[in-house]
N, C-alpha and C positions, 0 to 999 in steps of 0.2 A: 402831238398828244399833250394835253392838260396834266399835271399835277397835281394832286387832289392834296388839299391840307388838312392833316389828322386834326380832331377833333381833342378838347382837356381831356378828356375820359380815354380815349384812346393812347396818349402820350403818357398818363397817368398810368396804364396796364403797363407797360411798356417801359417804362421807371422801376416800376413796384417787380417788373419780370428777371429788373438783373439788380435789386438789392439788394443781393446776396454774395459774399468770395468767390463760392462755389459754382454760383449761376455763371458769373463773370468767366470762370478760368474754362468749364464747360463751352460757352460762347466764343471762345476765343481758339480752342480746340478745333472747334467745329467749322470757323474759318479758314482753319491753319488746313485743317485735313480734308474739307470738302463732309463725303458722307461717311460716318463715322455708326458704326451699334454700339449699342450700352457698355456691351461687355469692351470693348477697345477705349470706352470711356474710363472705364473704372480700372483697367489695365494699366494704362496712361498716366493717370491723373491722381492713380494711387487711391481710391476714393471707395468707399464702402458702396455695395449695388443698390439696397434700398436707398440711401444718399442722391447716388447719381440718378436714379428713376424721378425721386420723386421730386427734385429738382429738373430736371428734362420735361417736366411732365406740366409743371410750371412756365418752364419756358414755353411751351407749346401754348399752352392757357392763354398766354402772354401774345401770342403769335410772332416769338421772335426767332421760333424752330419749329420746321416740319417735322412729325414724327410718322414715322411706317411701321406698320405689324407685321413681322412674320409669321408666319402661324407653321 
């Protein structure tokens, strides 16, 4: 199978997705833990909810985190 090489724009979302403390320690949580909800984010990480949302939400943007709804 071929390797596809990201494009500047793509590598540049993807820069801009973890230029943040927050985004970082978020990303690295989410390594460490596998799948992880908001609320074990912000439990964790000490982090206020709106904070950890709308960085997650980011990262998603970003495509460097899958997010799921539960309803």
């Amino acid at each position: 199978m071929e390797k596809k090489i990201k494009t500047a724009k793509q590598i540049e979302r993807h820069i801009k997705g973890v230029a943040n403390h927050w985004r970082i320690e978020i990303i690295l949580y989410i390594a460490k833990e596998k799948q992880v909800t908001l609320e074990e984010i912000v439990e964790n990480l000490d982090v206020n909810v709106k904070t950890a949302s709308e960085h997650t939400r980011r990262l998603a943007q970003a495509g460097l985190i899958n997010k799921r709804y539960r309803g």
